[in-house]
Every structure is written in C-alpha cells, then in structure tokens.
PDB file with SEQRES, HELIX, SHEET and CRYST1 records, atoms N, CA, C and O in Angstrom:
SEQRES   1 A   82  UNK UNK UNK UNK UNK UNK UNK UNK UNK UNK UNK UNK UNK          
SEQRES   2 A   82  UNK UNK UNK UNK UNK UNK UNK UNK UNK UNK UNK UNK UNK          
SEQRES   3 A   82  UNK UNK UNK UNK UNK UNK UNK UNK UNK UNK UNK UNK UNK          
SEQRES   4 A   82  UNK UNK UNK UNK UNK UNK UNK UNK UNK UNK UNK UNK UNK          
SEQRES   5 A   82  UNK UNK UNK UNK UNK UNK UNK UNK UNK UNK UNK UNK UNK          
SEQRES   6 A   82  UNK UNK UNK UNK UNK UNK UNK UNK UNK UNK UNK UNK UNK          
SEQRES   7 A   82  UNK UNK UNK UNK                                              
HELIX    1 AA1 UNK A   10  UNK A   12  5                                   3    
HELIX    2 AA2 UNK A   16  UNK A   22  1                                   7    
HELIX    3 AA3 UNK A   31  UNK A   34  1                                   4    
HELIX    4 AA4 UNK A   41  UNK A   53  1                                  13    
HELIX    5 AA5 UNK A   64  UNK A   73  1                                  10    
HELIX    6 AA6 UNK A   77  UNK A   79  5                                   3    
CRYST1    1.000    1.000    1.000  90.00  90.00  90.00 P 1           1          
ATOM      1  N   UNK A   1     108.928  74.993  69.931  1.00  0.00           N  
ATOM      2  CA  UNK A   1     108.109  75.896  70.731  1.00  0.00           C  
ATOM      3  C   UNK A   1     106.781  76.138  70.016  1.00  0.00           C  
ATOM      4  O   UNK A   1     106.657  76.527  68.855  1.00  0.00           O  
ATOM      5  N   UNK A   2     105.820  75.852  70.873  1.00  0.00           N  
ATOM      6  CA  UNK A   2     104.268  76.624  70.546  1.00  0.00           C  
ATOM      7  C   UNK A   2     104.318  77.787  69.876  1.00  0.00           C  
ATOM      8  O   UNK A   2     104.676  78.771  70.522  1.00  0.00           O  
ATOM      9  N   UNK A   3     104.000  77.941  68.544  1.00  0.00           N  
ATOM     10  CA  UNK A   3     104.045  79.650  68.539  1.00  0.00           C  
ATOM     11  C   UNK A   3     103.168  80.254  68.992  1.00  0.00           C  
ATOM     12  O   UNK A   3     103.394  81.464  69.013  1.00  0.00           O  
ATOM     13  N   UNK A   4     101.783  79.818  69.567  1.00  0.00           N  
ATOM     14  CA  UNK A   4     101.369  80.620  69.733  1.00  0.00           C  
ATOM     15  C   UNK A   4     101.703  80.700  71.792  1.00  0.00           C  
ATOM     16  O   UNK A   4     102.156  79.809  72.510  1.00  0.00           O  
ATOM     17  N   UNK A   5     101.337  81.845  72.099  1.00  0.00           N  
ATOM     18  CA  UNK A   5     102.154  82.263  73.828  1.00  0.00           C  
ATOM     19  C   UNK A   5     100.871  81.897  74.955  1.00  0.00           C  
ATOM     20  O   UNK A   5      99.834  81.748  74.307  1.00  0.00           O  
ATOM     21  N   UNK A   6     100.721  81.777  75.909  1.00  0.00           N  
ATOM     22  CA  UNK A   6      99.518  82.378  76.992  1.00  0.00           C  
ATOM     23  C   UNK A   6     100.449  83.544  77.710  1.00  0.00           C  
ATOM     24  O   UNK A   6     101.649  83.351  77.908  1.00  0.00           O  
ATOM     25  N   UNK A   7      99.919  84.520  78.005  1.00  0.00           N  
ATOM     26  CA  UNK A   7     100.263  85.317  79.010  1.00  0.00           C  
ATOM     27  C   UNK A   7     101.374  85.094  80.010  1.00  0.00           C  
ATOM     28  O   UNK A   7     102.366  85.806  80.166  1.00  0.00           O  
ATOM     29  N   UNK A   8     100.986  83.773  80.793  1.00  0.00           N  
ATOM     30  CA  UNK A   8     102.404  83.492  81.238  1.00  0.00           C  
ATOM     31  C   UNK A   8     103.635  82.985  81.439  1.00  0.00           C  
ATOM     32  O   UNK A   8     104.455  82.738  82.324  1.00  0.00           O  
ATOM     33  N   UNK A   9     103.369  82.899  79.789  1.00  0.00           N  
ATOM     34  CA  UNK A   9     104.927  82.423  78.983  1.00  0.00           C  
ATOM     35  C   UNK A   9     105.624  83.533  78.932  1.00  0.00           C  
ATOM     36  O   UNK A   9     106.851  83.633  78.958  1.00  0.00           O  
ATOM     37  N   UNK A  10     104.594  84.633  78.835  1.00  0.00           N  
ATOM     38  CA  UNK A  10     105.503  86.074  77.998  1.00  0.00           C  
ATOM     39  C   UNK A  10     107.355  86.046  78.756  1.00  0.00           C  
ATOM     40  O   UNK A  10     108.386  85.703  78.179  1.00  0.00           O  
ATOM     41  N   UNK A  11     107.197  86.489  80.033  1.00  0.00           N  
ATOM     42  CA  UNK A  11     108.260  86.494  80.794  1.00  0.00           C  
ATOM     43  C   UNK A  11     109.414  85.555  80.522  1.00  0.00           C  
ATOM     44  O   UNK A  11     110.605  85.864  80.555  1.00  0.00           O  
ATOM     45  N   UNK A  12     108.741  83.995  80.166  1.00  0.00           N  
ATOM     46  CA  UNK A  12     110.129  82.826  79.555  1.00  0.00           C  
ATOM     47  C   UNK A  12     110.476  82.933  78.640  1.00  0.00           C  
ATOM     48  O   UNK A  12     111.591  82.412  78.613  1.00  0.00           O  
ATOM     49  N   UNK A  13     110.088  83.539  77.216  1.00  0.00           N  
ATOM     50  CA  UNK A  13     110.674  83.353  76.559  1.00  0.00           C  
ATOM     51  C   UNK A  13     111.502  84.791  76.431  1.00  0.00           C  
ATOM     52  O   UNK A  13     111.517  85.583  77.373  1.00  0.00           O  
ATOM     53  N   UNK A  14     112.210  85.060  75.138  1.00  0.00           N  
ATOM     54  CA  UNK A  14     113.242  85.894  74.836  1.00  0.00           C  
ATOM     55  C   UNK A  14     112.397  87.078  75.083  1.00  0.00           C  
ATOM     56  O   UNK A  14     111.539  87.006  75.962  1.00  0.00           O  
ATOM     57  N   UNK A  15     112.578  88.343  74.283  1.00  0.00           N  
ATOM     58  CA  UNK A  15     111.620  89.641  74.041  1.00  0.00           C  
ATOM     59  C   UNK A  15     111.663  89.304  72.544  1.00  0.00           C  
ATOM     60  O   UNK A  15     110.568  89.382  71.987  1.00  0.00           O  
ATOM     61  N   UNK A  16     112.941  88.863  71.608  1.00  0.00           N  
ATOM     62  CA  UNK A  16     112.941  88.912  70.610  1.00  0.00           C  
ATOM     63  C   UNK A  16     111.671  87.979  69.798  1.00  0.00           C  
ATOM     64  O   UNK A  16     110.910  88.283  68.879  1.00  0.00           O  
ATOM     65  N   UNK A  17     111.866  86.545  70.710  1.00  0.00           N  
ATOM     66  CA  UNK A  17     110.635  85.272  70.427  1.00  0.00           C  
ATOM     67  C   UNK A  17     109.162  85.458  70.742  1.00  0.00           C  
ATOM     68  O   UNK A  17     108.248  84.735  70.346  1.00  0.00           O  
ATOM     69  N   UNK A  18     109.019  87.065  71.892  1.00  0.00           N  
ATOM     70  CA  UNK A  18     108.157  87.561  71.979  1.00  0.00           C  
ATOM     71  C   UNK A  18     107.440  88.498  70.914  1.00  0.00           C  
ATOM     72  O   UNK A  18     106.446  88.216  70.245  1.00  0.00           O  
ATOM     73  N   UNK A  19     108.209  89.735  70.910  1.00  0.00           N  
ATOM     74  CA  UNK A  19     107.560  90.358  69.321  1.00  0.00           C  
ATOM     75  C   UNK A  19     107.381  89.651  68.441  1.00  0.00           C  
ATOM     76  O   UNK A  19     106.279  89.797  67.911  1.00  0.00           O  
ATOM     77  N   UNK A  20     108.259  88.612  67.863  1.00  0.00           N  
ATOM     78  CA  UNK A  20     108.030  87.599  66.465  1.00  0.00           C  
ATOM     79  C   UNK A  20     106.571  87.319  67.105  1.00  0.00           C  
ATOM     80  O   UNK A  20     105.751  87.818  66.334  1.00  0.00           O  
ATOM     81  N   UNK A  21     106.167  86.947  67.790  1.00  0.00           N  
ATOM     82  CA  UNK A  21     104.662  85.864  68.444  1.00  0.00           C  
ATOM     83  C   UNK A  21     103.814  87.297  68.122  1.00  0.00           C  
ATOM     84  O   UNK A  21     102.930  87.119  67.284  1.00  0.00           O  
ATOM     85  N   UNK A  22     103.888  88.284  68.485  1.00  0.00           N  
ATOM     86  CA  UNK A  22     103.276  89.404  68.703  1.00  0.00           C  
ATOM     87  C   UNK A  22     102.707  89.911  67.168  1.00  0.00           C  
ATOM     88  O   UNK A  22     101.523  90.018  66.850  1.00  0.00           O  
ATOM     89  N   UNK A  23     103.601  90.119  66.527  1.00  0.00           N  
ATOM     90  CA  UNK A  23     103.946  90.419  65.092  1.00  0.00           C  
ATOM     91  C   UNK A  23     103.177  89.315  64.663  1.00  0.00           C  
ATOM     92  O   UNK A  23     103.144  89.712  63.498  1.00  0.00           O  
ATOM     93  N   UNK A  24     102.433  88.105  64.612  1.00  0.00           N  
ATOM     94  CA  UNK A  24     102.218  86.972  63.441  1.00  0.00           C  
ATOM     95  C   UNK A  24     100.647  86.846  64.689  1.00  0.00           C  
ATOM     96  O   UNK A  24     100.062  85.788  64.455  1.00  0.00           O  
ATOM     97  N   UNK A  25     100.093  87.493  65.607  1.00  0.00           N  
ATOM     98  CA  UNK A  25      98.956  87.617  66.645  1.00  0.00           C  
ATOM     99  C   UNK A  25      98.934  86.141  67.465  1.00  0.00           C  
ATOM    100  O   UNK A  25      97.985  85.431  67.796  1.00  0.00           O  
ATOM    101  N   UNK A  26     100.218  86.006  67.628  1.00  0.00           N  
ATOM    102  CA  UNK A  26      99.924  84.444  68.692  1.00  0.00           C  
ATOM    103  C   UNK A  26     100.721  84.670  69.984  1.00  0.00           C  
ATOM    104  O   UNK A  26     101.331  83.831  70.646  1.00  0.00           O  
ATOM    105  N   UNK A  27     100.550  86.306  70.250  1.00  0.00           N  
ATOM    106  CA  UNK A  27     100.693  86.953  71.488  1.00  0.00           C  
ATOM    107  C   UNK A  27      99.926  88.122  71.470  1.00  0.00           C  
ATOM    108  O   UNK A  27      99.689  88.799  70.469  1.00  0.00           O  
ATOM    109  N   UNK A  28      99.368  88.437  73.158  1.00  0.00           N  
ATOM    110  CA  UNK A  28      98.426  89.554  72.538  1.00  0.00           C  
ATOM    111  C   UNK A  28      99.329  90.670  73.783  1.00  0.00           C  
ATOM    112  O   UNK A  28      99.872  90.422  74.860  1.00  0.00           O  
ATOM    113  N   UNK A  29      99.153  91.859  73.038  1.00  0.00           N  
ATOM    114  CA  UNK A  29      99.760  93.256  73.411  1.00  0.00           C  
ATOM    115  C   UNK A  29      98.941  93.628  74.279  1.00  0.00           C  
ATOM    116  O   UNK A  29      97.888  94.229  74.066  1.00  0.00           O  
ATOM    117  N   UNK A  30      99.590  93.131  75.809  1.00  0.00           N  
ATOM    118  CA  UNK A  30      98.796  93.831  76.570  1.00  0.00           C  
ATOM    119  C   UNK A  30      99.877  94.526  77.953  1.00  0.00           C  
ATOM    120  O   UNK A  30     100.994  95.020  77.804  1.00  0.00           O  
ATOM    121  N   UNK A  31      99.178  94.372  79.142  1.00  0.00           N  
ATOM    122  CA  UNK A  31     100.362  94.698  80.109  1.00  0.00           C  
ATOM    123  C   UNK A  31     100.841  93.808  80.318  1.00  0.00           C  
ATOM    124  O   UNK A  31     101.940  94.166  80.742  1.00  0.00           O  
ATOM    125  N   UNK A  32     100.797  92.534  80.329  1.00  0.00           N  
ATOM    126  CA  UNK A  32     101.796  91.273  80.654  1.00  0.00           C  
ATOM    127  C   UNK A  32     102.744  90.988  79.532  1.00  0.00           C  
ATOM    128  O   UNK A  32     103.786  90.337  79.603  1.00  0.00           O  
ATOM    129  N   UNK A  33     102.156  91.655  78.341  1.00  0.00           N  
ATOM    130  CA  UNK A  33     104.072  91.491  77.256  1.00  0.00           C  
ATOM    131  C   UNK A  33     104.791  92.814  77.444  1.00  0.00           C  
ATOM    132  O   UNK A  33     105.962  92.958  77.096  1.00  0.00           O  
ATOM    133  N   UNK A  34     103.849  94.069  78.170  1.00  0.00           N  
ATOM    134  CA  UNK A  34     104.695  95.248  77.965  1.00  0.00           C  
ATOM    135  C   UNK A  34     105.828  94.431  78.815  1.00  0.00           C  
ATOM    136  O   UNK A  34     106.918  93.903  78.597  1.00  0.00           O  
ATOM    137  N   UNK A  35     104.951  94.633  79.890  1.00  0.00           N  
ATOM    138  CA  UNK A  35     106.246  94.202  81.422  1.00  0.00           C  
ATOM    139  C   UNK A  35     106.884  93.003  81.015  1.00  0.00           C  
ATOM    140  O   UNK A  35     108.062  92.986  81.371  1.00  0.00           O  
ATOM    141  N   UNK A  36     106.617  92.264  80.561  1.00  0.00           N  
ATOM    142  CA  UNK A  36     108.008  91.377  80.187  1.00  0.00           C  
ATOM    143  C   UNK A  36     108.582  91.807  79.282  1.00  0.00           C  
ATOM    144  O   UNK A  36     109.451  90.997  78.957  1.00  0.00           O  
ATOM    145  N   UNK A  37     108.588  93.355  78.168  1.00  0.00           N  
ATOM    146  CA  UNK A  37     109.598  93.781  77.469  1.00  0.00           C  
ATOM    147  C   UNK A  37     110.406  94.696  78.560  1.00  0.00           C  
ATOM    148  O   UNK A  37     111.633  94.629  78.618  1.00  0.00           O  
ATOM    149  N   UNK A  38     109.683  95.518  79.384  1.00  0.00           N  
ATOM    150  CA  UNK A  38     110.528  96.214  79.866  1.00  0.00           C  
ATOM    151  C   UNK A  38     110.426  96.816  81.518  1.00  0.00           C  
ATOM    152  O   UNK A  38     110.418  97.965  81.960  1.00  0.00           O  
ATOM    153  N   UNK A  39     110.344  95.283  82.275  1.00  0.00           N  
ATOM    154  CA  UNK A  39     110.745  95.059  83.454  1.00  0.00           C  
ATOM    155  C   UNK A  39     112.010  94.863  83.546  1.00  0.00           C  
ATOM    156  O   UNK A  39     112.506  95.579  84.417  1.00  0.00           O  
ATOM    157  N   UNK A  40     112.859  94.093  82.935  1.00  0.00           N  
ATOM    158  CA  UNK A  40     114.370  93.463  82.810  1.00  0.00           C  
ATOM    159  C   UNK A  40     114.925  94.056  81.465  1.00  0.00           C  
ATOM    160  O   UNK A  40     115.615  93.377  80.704  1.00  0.00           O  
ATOM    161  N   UNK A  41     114.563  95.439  81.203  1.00  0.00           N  
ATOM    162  CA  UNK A  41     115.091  96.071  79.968  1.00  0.00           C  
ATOM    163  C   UNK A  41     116.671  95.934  79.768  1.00  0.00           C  
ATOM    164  O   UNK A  41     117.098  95.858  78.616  1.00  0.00           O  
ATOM    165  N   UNK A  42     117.535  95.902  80.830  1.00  0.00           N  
ATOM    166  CA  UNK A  42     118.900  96.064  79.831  1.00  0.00           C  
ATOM    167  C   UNK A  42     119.097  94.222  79.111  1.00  0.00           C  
ATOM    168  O   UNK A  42     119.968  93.858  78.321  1.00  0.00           O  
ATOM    169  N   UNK A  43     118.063  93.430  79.673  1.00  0.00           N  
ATOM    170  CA  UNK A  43     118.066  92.007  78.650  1.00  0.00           C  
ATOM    171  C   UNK A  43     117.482  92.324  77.421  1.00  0.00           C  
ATOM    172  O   UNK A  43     117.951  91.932  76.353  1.00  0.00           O  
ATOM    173  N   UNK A  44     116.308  93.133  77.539  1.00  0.00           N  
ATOM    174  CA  UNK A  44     115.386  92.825  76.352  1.00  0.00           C  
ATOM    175  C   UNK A  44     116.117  94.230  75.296  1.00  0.00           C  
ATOM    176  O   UNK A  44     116.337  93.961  74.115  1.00  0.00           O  
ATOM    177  N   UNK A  45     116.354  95.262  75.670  1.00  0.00           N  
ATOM    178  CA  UNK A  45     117.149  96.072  74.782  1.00  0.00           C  
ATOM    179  C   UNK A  45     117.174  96.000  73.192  1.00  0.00           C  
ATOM    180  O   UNK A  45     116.730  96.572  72.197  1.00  0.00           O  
ATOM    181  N   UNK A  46     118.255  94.561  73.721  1.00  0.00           N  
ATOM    182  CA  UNK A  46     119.138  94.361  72.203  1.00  0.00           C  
ATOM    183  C   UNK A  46     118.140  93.552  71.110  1.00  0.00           C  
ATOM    184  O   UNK A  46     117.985  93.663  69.894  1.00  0.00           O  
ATOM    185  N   UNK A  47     117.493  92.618  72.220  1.00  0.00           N  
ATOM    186  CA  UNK A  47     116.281  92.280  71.223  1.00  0.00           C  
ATOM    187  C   UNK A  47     115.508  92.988  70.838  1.00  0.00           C  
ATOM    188  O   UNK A  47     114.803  92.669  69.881  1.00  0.00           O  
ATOM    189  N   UNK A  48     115.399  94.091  71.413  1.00  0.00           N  
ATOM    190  CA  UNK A  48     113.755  94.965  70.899  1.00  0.00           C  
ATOM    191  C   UNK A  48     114.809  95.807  69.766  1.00  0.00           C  
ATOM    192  O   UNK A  48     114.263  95.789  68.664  1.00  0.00           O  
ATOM    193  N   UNK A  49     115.517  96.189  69.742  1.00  0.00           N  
ATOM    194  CA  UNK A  49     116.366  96.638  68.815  1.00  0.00           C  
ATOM    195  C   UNK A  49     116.708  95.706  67.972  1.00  0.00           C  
ATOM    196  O   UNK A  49     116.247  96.152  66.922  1.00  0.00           O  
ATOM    197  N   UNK A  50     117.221  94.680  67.715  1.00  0.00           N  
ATOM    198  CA  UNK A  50     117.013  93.509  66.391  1.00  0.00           C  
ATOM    199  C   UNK A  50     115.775  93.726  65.540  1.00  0.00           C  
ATOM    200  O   UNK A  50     115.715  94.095  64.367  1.00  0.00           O  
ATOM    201  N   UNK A  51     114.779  93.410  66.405  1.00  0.00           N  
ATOM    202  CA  UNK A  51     113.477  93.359  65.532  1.00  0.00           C  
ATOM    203  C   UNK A  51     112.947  94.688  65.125  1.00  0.00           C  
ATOM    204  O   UNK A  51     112.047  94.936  64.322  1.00  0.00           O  
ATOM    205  N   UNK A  52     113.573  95.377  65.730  1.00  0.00           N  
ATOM    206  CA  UNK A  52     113.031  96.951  65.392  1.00  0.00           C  
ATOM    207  C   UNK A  52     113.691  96.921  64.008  1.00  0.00           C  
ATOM    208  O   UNK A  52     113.074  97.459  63.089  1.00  0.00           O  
ATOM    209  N   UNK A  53     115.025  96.279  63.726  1.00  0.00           N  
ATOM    210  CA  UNK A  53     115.739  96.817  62.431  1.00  0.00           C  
ATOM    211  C   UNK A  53     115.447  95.967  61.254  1.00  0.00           C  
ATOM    212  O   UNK A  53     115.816  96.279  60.122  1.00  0.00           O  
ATOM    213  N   UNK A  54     114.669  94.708  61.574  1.00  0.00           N  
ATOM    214  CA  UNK A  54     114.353  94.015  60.739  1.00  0.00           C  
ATOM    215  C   UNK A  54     113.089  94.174  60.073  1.00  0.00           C  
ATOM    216  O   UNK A  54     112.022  94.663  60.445  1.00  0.00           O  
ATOM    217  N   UNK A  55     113.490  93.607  58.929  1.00  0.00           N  
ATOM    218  CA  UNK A  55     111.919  93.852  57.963  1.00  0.00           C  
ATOM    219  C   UNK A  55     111.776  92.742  57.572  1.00  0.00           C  
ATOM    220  O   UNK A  55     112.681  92.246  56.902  1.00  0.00           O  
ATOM    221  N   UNK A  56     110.394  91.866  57.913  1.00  0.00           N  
ATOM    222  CA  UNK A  56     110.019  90.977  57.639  1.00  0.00           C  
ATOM    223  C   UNK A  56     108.534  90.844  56.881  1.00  0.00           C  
ATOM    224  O   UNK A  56     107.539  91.432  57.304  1.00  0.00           O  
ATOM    225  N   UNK A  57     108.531  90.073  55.824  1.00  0.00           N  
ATOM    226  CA  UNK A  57     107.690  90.347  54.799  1.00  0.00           C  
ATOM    227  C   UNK A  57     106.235  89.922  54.956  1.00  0.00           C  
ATOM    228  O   UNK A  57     105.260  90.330  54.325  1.00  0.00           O  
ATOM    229  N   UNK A  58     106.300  88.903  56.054  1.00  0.00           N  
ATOM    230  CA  UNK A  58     105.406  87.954  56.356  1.00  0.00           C  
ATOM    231  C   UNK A  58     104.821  88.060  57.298  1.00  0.00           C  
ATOM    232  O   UNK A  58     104.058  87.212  57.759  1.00  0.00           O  
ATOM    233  N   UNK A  59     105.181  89.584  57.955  1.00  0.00           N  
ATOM    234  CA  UNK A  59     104.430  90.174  59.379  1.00  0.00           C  
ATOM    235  C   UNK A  59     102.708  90.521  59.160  1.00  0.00           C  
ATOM    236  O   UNK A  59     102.055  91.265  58.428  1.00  0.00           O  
ATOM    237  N   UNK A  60     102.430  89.586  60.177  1.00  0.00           N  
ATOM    238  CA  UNK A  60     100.562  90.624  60.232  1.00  0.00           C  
ATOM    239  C   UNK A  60     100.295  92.135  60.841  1.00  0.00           C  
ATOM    240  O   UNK A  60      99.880  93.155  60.291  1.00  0.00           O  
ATOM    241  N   UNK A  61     100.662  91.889  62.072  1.00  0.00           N  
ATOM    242  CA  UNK A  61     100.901  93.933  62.340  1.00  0.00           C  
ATOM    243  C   UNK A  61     102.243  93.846  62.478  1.00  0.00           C  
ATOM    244  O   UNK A  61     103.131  93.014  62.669  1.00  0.00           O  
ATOM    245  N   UNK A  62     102.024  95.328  62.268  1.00  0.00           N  
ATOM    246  CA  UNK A  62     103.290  96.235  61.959  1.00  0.00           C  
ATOM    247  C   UNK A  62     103.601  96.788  63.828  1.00  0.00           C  
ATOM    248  O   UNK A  62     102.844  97.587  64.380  1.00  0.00           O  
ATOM    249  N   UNK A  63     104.675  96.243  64.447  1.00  0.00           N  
ATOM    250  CA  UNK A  63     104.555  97.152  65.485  1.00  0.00           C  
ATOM    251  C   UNK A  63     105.726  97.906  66.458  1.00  0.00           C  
ATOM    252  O   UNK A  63     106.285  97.858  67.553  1.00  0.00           O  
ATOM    253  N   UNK A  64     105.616  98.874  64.761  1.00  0.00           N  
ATOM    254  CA  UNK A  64     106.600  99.949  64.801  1.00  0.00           C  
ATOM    255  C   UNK A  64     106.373 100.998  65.682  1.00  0.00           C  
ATOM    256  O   UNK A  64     107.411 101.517  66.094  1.00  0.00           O  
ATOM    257  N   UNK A  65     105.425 101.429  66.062  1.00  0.00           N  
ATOM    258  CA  UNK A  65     104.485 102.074  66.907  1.00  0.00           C  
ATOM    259  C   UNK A  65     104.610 101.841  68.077  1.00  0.00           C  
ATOM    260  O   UNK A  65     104.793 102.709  68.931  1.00  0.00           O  
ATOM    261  N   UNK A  66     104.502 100.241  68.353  1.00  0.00           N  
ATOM    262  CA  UNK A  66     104.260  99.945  70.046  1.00  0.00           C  
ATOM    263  C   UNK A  66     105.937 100.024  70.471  1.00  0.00           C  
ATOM    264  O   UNK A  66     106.331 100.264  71.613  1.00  0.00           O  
ATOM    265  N   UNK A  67     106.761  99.783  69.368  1.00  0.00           N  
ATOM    266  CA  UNK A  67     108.152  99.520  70.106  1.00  0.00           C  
ATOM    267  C   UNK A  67     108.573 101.277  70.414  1.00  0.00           C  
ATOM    268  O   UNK A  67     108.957 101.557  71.550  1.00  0.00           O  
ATOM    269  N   UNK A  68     108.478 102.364  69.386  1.00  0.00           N  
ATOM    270  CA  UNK A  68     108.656 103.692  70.029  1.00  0.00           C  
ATOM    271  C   UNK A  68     108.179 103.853  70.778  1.00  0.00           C  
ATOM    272  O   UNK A  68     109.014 104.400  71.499  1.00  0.00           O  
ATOM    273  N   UNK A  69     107.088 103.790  71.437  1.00  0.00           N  
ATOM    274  CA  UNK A  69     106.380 103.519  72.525  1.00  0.00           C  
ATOM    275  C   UNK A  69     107.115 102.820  74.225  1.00  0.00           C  
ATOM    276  O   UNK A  69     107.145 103.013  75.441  1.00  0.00           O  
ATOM    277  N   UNK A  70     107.562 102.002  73.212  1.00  0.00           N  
ATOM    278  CA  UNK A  70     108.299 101.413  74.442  1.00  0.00           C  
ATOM    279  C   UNK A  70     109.873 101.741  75.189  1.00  0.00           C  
ATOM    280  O   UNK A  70     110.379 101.597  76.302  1.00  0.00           O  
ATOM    281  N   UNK A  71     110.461 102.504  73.236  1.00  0.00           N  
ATOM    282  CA  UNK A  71     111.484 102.915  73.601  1.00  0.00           C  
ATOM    283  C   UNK A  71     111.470 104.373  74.137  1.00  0.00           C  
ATOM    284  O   UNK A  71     112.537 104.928  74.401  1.00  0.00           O  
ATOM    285  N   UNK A  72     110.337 104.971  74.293  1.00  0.00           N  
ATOM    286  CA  UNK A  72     109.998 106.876  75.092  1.00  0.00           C  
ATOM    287  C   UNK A  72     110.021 105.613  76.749  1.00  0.00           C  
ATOM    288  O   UNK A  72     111.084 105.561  77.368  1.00  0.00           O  
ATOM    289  N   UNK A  73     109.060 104.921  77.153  1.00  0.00           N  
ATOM    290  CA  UNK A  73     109.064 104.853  78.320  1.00  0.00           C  
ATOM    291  C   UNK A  73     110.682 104.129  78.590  1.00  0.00           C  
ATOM    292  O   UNK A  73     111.309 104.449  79.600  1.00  0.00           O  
ATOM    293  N   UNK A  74     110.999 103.587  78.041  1.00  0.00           N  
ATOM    294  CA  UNK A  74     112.478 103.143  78.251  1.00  0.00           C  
ATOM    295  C   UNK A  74     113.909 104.479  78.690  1.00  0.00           C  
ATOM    296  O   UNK A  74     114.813 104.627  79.513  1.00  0.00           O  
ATOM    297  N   UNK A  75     113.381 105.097  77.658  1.00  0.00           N  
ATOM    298  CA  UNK A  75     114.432 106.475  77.633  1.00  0.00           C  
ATOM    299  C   UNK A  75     116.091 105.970  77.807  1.00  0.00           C  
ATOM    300  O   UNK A  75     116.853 106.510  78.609  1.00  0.00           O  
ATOM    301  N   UNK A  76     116.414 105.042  77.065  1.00  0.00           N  
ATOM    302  CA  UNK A  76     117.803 104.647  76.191  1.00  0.00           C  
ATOM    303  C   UNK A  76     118.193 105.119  75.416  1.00  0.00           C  
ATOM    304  O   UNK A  76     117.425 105.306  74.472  1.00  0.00           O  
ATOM    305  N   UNK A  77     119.844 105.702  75.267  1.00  0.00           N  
ATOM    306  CA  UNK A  77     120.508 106.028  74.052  1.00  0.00           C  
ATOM    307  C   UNK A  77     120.858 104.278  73.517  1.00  0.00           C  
ATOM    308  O   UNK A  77     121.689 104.137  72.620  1.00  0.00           O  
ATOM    309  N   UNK A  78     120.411 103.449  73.915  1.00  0.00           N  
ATOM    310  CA  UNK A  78     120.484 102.166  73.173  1.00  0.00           C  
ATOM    311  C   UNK A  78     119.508 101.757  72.059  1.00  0.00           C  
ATOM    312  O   UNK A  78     119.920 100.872  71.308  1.00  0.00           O  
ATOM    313  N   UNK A  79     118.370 102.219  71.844  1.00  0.00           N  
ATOM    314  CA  UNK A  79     117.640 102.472  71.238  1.00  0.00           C  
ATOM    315  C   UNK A  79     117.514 103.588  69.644  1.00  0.00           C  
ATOM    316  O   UNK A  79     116.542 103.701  68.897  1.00  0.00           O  
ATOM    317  N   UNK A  80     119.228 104.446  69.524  1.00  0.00           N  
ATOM    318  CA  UNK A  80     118.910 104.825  68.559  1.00  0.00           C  
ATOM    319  C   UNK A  80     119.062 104.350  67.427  1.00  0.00           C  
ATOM    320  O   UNK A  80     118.500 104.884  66.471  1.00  0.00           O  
ATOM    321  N   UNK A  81     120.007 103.026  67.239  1.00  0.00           N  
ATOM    322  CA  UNK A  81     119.866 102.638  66.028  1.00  0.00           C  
ATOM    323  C   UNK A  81     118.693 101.643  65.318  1.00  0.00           C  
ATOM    324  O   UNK A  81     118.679 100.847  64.379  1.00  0.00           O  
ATOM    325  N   UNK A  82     117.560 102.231  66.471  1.00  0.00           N  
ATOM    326  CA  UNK A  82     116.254 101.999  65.972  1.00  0.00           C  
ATOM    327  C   UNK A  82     115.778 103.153  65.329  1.00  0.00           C  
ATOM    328  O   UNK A  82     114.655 103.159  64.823  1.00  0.00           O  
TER     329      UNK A  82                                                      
END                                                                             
C-alpha cells in the first residue's frame, strides 16, 4: 500500500491504517478522515482505540487530541480504555 492516502482512499482503508497515515502526514485531518473515522464507528472503534493505546516512537504529530475529540463526538463507553 501507498503510504501516502488521497482523500478518497480514506473510507477503504482500515481507521487503524488511517491514523498510522495521519500520524507520519501522508493523510491530511480534515472532514473526509473525520467521517471515515466516525461514520461506521462501531467498525472503526476498536481501531481508534488500538492506536490510542499505542506509543509509537517514530510518530510526527501526536494525535492524542484529535482522537478525544473524536471520542466526545462519539460518546462510547468503548472508548475508556483510551
């Protein structure tokens, strides 16, 4: 896979293969990755929660921020062991 995304890949690939792209800037944070994190949220969930728990050393932004963000508009008790 390309790492880097266009816009309307966001939706094909995972959420998880999405933040990784997001996280390293070869996806850009806009409304077309929100809505493909959380149009089909009970898919993307478990992924946005993986990467939420992981720490990776080699990240360019940090986006610890955009995922609380995502998990207030989400409003999941799946989300707390983020």
């Amino acid at each position: 896979m390309n790492p880097i995304l266009t816009p309307e890949q966001y939706a094909s690939v995972s959420a998880y293969d999405l933040l990784c792209a997001a996280e390293q800037g070869f996806a850009g944070v806009d409304h077309r990755f929100l809505h493909a994190l959380v149009d089909d949220s009970e898919k993307t969930i478990p992924d946005l929660v993986r990467f939420g728990m992981e720490r990776r050393p080699d990240a360019r932004e940090d986006l610890t921020e955009d995922l609380v963000q995502i998990f207030r508009h989400l409003r999941t008790p799946l989300a707390v062991p983020f």
